[in-house]
C-alpha positions in Angstrom: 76.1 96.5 179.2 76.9 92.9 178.4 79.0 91.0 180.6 79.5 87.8 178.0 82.5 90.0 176.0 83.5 87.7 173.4 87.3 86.1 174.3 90.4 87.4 172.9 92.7 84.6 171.6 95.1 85.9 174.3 92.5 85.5 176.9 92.2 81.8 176.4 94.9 80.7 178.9 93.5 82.9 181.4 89.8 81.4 180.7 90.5 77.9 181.0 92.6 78.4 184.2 90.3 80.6 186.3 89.1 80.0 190.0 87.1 83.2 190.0 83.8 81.5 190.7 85.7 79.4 194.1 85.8 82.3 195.2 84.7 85.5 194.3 80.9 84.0 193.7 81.0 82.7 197.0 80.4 85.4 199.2 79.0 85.4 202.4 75.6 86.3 202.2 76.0 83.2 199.8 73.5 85.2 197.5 73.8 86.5 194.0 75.2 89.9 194.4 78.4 89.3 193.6 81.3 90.6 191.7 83.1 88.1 189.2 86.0 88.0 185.9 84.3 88.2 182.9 85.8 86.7 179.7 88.5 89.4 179.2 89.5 89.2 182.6 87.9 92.1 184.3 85.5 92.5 187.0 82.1 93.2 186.4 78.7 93.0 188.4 77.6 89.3 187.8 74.1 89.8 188.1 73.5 93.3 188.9 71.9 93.2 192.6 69.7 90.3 192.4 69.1 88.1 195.4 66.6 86.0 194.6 69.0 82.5 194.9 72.0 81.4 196.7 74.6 79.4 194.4 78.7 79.0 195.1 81.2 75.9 195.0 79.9 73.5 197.0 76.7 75.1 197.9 73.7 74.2 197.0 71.6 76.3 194.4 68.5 77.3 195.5 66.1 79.8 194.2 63.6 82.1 195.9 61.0 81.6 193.7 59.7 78.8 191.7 61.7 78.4 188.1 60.8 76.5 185.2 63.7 75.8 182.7 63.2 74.2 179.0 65.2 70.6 178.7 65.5 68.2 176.0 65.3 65.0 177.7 66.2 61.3 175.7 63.7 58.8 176.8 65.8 55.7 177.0 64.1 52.5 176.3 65.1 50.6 178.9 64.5 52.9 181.9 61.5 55.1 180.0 60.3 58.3 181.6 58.5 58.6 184.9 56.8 61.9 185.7 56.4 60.6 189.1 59.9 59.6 189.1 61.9 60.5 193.0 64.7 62.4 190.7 61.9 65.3 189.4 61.0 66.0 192.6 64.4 66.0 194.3 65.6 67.9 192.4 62.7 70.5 193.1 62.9 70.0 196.5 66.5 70.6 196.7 66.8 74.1 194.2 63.1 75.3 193.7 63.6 74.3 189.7 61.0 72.2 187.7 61.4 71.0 183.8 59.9 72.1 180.9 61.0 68.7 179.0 60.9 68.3 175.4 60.8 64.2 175.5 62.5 62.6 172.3 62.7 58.4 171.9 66.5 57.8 172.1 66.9 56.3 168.7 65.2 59.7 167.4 67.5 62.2 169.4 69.7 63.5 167.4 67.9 63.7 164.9 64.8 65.8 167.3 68.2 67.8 168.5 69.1 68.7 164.7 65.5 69.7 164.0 65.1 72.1 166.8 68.4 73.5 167.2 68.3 74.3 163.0 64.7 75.6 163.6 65.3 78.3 166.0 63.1 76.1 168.9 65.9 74.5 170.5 64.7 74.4 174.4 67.0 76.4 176.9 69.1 72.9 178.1 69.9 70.4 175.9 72.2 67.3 177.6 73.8 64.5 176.2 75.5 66.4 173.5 78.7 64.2 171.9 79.4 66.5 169.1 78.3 69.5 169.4 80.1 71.1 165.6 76.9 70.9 163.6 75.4 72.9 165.6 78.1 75.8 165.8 77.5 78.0 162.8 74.2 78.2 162.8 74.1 81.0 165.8 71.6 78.9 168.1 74.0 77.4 170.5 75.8 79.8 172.8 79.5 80.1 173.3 79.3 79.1 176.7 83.0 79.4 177.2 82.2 83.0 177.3 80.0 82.2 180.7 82.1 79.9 182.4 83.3 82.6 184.7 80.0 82.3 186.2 79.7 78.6 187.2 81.8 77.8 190.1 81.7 74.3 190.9 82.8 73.7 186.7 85.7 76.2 187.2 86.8 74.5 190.7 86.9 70.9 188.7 88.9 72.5 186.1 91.5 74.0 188.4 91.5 70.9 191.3 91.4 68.4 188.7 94.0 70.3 185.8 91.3 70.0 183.0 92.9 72.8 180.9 94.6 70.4 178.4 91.4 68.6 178.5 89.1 71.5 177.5 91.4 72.4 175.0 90.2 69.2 172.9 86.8 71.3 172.5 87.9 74.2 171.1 86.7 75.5 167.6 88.6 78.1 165.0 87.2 81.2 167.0 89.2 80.1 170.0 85.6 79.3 172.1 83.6 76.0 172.9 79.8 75.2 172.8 79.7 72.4 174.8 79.9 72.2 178.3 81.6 68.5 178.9 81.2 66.0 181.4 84.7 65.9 183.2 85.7 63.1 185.4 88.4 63.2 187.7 90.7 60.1 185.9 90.1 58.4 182.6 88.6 55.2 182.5 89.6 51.9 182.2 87.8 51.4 178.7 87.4 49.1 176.3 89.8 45.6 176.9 89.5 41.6 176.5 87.5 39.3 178.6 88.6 36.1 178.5 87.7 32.4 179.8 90.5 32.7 183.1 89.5 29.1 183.8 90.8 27.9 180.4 93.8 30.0 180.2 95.1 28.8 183.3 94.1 24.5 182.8 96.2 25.8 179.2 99.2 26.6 181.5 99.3 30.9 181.5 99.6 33.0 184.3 96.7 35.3 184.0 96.7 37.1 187.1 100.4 37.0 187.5 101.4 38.0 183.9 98.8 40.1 182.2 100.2 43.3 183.5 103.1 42.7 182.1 101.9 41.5 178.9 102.3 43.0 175.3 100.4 42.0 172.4 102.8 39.7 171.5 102.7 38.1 175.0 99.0 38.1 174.2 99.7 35.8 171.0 101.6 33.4 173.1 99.1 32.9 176.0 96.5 33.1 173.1 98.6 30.0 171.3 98.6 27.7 174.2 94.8 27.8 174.9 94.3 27.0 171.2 96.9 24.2 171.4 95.4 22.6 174.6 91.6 23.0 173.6 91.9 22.4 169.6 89.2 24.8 168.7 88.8 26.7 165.9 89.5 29.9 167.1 90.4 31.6 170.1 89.2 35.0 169.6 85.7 35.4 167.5 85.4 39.2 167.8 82.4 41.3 168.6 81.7 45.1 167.4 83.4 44.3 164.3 86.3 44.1 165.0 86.5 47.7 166.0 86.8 47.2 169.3 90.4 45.3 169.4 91.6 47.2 166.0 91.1 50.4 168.6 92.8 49.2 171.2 95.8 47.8 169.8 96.0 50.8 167.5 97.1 52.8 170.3 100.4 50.5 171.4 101.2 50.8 168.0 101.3 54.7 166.8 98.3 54.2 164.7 94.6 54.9 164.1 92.0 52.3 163.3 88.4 50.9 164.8 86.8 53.0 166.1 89.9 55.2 166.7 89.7 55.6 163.2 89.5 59.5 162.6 91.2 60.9 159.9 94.8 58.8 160.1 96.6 61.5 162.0 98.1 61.4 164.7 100.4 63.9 166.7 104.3 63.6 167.3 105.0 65.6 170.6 108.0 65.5 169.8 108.7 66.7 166.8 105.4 69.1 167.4 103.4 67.8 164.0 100.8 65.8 162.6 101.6 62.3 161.0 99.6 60.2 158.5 100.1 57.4 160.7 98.6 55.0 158.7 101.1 54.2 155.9 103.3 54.0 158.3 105.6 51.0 159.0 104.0 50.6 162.4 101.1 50.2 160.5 102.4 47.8 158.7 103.4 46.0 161.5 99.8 46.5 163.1 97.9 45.0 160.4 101.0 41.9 160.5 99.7 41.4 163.8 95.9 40.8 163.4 96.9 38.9 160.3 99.2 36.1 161.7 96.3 35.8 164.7 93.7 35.0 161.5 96.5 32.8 159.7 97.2 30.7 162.8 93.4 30.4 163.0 93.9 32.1 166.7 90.8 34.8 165.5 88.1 34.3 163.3 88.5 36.0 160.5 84.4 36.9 161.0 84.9 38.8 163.9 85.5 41.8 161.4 81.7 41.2 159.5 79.8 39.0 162.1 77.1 40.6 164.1 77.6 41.3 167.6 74.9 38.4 168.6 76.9 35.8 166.7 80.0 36.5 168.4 78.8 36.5 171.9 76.9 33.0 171.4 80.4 31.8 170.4 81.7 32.7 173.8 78.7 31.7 175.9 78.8 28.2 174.2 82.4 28.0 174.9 83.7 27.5 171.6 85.7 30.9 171.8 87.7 32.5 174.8 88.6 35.5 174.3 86.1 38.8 173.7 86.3 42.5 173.3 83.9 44.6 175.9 83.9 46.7 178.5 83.5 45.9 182.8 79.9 46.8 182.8 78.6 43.9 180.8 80.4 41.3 182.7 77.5 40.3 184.7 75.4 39.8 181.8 77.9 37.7 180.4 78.3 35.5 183.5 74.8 35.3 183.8 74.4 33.8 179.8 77.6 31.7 180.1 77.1 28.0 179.1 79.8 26.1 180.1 79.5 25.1 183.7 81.9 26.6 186.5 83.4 28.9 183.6 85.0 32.2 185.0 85.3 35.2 183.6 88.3 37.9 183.7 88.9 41.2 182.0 92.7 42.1 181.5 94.1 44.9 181.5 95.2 46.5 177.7 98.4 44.5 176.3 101.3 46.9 175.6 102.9 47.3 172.1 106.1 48.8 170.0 105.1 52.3 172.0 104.7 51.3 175.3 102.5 50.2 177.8 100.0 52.9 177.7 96.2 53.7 179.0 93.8 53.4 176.0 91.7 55.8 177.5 93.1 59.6 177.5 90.3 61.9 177.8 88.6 62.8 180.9 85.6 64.1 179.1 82.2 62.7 178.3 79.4 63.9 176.6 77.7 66.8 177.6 75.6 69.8 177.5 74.8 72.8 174.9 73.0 75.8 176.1 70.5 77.8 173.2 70.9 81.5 172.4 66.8 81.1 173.6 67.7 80.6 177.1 69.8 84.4 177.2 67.1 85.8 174.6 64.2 85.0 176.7 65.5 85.2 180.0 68.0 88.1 180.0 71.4 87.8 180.9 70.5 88.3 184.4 68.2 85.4 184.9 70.5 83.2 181.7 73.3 83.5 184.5 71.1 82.3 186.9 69.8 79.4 185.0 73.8 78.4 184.8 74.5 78.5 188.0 71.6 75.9 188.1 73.3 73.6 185.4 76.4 74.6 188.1 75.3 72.9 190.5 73.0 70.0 189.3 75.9 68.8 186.8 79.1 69.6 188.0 78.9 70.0 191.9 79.6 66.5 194.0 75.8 67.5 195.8 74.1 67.5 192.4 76.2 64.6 190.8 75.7 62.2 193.9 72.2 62.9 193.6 71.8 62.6 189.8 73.5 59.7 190.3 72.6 57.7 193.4 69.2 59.8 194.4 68.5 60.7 198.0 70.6 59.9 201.2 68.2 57.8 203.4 66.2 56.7 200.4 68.0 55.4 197.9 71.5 54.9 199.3 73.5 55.2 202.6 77.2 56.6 203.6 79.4 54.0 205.7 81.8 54.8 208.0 84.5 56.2 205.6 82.1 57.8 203.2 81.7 55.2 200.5 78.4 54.7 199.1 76.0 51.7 200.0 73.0 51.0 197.9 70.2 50.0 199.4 70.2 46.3 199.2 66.6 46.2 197.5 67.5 48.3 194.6 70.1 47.5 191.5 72.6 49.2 189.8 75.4 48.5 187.6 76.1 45.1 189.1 75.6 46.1 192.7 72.6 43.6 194.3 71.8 41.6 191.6 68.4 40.1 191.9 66.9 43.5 193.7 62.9 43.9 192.7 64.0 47.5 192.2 66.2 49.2 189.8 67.7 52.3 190.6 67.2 54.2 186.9 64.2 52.3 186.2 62.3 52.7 189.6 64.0 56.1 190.7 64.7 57.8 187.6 68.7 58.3 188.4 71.7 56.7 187.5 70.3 57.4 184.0 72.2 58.9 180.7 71.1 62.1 180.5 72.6 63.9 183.5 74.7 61.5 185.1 78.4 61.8 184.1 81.5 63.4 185.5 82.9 63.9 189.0 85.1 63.0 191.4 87.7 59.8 191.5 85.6 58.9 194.4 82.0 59.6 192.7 83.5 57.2 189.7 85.2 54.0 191.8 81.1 54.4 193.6 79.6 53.0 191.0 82.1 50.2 190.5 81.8 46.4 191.4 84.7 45.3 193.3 85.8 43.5 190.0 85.7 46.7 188.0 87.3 48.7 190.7 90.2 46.6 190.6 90.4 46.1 186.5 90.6 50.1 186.7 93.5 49.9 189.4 95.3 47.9 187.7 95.4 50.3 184.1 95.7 53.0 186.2 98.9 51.6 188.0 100.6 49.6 185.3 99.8 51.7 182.0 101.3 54.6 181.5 98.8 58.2 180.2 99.7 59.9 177.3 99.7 63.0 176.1 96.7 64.6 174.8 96.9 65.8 171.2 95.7 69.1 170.2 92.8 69.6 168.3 92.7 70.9 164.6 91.1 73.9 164.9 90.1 74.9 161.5 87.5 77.2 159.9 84.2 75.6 159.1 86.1 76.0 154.6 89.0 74.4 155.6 86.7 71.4 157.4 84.8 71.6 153.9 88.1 71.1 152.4 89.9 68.6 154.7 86.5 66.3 154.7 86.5 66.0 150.6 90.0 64.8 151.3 89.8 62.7 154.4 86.4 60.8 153.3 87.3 58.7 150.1 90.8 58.3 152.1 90.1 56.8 155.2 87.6 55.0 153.7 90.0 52.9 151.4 92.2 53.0 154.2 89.5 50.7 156.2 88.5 48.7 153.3 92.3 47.5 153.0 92.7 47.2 157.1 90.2 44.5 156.6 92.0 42.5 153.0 95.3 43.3 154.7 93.9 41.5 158.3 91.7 38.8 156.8 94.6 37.8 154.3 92.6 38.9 150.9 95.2 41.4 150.0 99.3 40.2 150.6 100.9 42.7 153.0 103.6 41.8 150.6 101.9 44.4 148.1 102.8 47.1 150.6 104.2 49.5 148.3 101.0 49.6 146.1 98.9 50.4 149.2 101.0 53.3 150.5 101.4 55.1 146.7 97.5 54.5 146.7 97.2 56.5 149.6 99.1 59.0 149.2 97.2 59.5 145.8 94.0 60.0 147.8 95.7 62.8 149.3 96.9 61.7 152.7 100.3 64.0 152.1 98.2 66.9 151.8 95.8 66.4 154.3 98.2 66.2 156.5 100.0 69.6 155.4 96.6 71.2 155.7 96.6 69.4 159.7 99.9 71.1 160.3 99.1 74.7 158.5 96.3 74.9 160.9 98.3 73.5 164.1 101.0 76.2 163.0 98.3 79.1 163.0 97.0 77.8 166.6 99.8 76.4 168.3 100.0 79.5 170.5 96.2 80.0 171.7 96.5 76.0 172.4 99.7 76.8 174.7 102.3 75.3 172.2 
């Protein structure tokens, strides 16, 4: 008998919000004996007698005998793989589980991933997974929403943290996923501006005071004053671009366009539909914005060509101000800053014509696919086992402190309310700078390929005191919005919608740039928006909205 029965459409809802594994895998005997939902919602033997390991929410898998799983691993080259690392043998010590790793360069592992996966050799585990719908058809990557009865520290996060919606984002046309996320707790604070706080405030603006409230327009006006009291060139020379800030500001506008790109849509809760935002007058209005900024000689108009290199010796000279990045790479920044006693702030997103509202929406990272090897060769019996492994190592606070901090007494201590302290010869993230040891190069944690997700707690742990508080304050003075459902079409209609949505978005992003940079007049408006609806964004978005219509009530609509 199999216990994997593939789900019913009307099943979905019922998936996504089980506890089973809270509680009916966590027995007493804390053994694998137990009696769990399946897929359609029934009760069936989990794992048909065997007691060989112990598994449950928030206990710690452990099996009898020694177990050896396959793993594709991506060696990153700045922390490169250590068989001796403390991680490999914590690990072991901890669940009685070694590593069969298949070890790929970084810059090759997709591409590894793609071989192997189309090949039929795909090892049993393979992490670090950010798109995981190449991989779908070819019938070498399990369902694993079929399984996730049977991994109770994922199914506790999904019901304690509301991750439903979330989930819902990795759905494909038959109603399942094939990834099994990363899921953090909150969002976080993303991408923003880091800007020269000392030069802002000797030009007169409020940073500290004002940026919460700010929009981007308030942006252009603090922006304005540094460039009148300093005279430079440019306030803003852009890295990434230009991506970056296009991105950003896309959202407070209705729009698409960086990195945010996609295919133009975006989704009106209220009416209940797709849009083709990006003929839009907000658009309009969008690209008006990043155009006076170039006119007024406030941004480089380079910061949408220039290499990332360029634009960041702009900023350490001190001939710019104002840069897109994230918190992490503040230190590096401080540490290659030019200008003496210069001090460095990250705000938090302006608001736009929407609202004042968090950039960052999903909860999710990347995460991991499981091969149709792993149930082939082990059985179902030991492939269930073998999840409640990935249970525990990725998704349980135990196995994500560890992947992420190491060993309690080694590597890191608790203080008195619980919080995290590194020990102060090793580095991290910004935490003891100048340490002779680094925590992912040294230890083998804190690296890529297993640690993300968990807890609010687990996430503010790795923070600086900087960072904690550029997260409070997005969290506390931008407002979340609603998730939009995914289009969940067959792999003909993505065939379909990608011989529109290719030649379309990319004129759309050649005429972002003319319409930014001042090349093309926004003043020829009209020929833009009758071009792009003769690329086909009308019916691209009817094919969106078909699709939503045939959906809407397996994604709760």
């Amino acid at each position: 008998m199999r216990f994997s029965k593939p789900l019913a459409m009307a099943s979905l809802a019922l998936m996504l919000s089980m506890t089973a594994c809270s509680s009916g895998n966590k027995e007493a005997s804390g053994t694998s004996n137990s009696t769990a939902p399946n897929a359609a919602g029934t009760n069936a033997p989990a794992t048909a007698g065997a007691e060989d390991y112990t598994f449950g929410a928030d206990q710690t898998f452990h099996s009898n005998e020694p177990v050896t799983y396959s793993m594709m691993y991506s060696d990153h080259e700045n922390y490169p793989y250590n068989k001796d690392w403390r991680l490999w043998s914590a690990i072991q010590e901890k669940t009685n589980v070694n590593f069969d790793l298949a070890i790929t360069a970084r810059t090759e592992y997709e591409n590894q991933k793609s071989l192997l996966v189309n090949s039929g050799d795909a090892p049993y585990i393979i992490p670090k997974t950010y798109d995981e719908s190449a991989f779908v058809a070819t019938g070498q990557i399990i369902p694993v929403s079929d399984w996730v009865q049977y991994m109770p520290n994922y199914m506790k996060a999904v019901k304690d943290w509301g991750m439903e919606e979330d989930l819902k984002a990795k759905l494909k046309e038959d109603g399942k996923y094939y990834v099994l996320p990363g899921m953090w707790e909150i969002a976080g604070g993303g991408y923003s501006y880091i800007i020269r706080k000392d030069v802002f405030e000797a030009a007169g603006v409020d940073v500290e005071g004002q940026q919460g409230n700010w929009t981007y327009e308030d942006f252009y006006e603090a922006m304005k004053k540094v460039k009148d009291f300093t005279g430079s060139d440019y306030v803003i020379s852009d890295q990434f671009k230009g991506d970056s800030a296009l991105n950003i500001a896309a959202v407070q506008y209705g729009v698409t366009g960086g990195w945010g790109l996609s295919n133009g849509l975006v989704f009106d809760q209220d009416k209940q539909q797709f849009v083709f935002a990006d003929a839009s007058d907000d658009f309009k209005d969008y690209l008006g914005y990043f155009n006076k900024l170039v006119n007024e000689g406030i941004m480089d108009p380079e910061s949408f060509t220039q290499e990332d290199d360029a634009a960041q010796a702009k900023f350490f000279k001190g001939d710019t101000y104002v840069i897109s990045g994230i918190y992490q790479v503040m230190a590096d920044f401080k540490s290659k800053m030019q200008v003496p006693d210069s001090e460095l702030y990250m705000i938090t997103q302006p608001g736009g014509p929407k609202g004042k509202l968090q950039v960052e929406t999903s909860r999710l990272e990347n995460g991991i696919m499981i091969s149709q090897n792993a149930l082939d060769d082990l059985g179902e019996e030991e492939f269930i086992k073998m999840l409640r492994f990935v249970d525990w190592f990725w998704y349980s606070n135990e196995g994500q402190m560890l992947s992420l901090w190491g060993v309690e007494g080694e590597t890191y201590t608790l203080d008195a309310d619980g919080n995290v302290v590194l020990n102060p010869d090793i580095y991290y993230n910004g935490i003891n700078e100048g340490a002779a040891k680094q925590l992912n190069v040294d230890y083998g944690f804190a690296g890529g390929m297993f640690a993300y997700g968990g807890s609010e707690k687990l996430k503010m742990s790795k923070m600086t005191d900087g960072e904690k508080d550029f997260v409070s304050r997005v969290q506390s003075t931008r407002d979340t919005r609603k998730l939009a459902p995914p289009i969940m079409a067959t792999p003909e209609e993505n065939e379909q919608m990608k011989l529109i949505s290719t030649p379309l978005m990319d004129y759309v992003k050649t005429m972002t740039l003319k319409f930014v940079t001042g090349q093309e007049k926004l003043d020829n408006w009209s020929q833009y928006t009758a071009q792009v609806e003769a690329n086909g964004s009308t019916r691209y978005t009817e094919m969106a909205n078909d699709i939503f219509a045939k959906t809407k009530s397996l994604l709760g609509y």
